[in-house]
Phi, psi and omega in degrees: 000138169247136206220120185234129184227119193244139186205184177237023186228019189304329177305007177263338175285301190343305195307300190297326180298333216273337135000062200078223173301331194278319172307325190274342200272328169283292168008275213264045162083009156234055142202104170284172161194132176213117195276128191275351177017080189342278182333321177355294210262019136022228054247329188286172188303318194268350166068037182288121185225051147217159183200153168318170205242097188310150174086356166084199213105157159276148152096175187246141171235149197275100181301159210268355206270347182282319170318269211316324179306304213285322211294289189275347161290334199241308207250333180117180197226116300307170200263143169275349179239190165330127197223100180257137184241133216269116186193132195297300165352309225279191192274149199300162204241119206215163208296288205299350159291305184304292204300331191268331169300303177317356184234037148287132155285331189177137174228188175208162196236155172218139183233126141299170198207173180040272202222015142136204192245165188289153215278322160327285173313291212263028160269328173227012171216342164298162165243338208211122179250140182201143190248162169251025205158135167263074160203147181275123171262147170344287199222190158293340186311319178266008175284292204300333169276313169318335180260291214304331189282307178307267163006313184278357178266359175268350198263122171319107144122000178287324183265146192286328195270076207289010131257025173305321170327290216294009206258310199294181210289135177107290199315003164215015178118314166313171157267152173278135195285172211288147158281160134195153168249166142356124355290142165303313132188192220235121192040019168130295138017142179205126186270156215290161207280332183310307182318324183248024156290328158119343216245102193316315180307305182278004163281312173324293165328302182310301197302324159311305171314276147343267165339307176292340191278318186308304192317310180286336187261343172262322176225092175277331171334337217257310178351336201249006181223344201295193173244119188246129181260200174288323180299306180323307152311333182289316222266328155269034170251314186299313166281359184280287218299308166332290185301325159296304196295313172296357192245358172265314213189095192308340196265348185290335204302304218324327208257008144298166201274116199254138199293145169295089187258150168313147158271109150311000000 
């Protein structure tokens, strides 16, 4: 994959790329990434790519002749892939957003800056708008690492492990279920008995299990999109039913079905 990222910071990217994972993946050659430099494409003597905002206001907006200049110098008139622009407006940036990115050959990223970009840019040269959040950052810059890492941990052949994507948090609607290693254990703490049983069907089970419950109790929101077998549903009618039975009667919480948790 190839990823053109145009900004007025690049150097705030190198140090990360340069890094883990985002380092193995240029290494071997999937993942390119090349940094754009508005100011670049400038034309005045002061390279000046912001200007007050007609109609008056606080704050400054990043004029377009510079965008549109850096944009169509690198992908062309008009650019032929995706042309995204990183801006709390656009639509939320979720696993299944990485995943539709990730099978782009090359895109390109706009990280923005001050009180945004002229209203020109995302009418006539974006394809695409996208936020990582409902909150304002400086700029796009740390929006635009944030997508590229999630997306570069999807592209075949980055992870050593080459289901690991389908494993994490999200990737089937869920949360991902509790982790733990070495030591068994720890200040008292016992990693749950199941894991180290050996007998995989019943660590699946857990680990599901586990997932729905974190899911439910943290994010039930997502429960409504997720893919649910019967069991799974049967096993959150049993913790619906529990969380009712404790809120009538505190000594009813004992008989829920409670996760194998470390013991203090």
């Amino acid at each position: 994959m190839r990823v053109e990222v145009f900004t007025l910071f690049p150097e705030v990217f190198e140090p990360y790329l340069s890094l883990s994972i985002m380092a193995r993946a240029r290494q071997k050659g999937l993942l390119e990434v090349r940094l754009h430099n508005i100011r670049d494409w400038a034309t005045d003597r002061h390279k000046t790519v912001d200007d007050e905002p007609y109609g008056g206001g606080g704050g400054m907006v990043m004029k377009p002749e510079p965008i549109f200049a850096a944009v169509e110098a690198v992908l062309g008139r008009p650019p032929q892939v995706p042309v995204i622009l990183l801006t709390p407006q656009g639509r939320p940036f979720t696993q299944e957003v990485a995943w539709e990115l990730a099978q782009q050959p090359h895109l390109a990223l706009i990280a923005g800056r001050y009180e945004g970009v002229d209203e020109r840019v995302r009418q006539h040269l974006v394809t695409d708008e996208i936020s990582i959040g409902d909150y304002v950052l400086t700029g796009g810059e740390l929006p635009a690492l944030v997508v590229l890492d999630a997306v570069t941990r999807l592209l075949p052949g980055v992870l050593g492990d080459p289901d690991a994507p389908r494993k994490d948090s999200f990737s089937d609607g869920l949360l991902e279920h509790p982790h733990y290693t070495r030591p068994a254990v720890f200040r008292g703490w016992k990693v749950p008995e199941v894991l180290l049983s050996g007998h995989h069907a019943e660590i699946a089970r857990w680990r599901r299990r586990e997932a729905l419950r974190r899911t439910w109790e943290r994010r039930p929101d997502l429960l409504a999109r997720a893919s649910l077998t019967e069991e799974d549903r049967a096993f959150l009618a049993q913790l619906e039913a529990a969380r009712r039975a404790s809120e009538s009667d505190p000594s009813a919480a004992a008989s829920s079905p409670t996760p194998e948790e470390p013991a203090a």
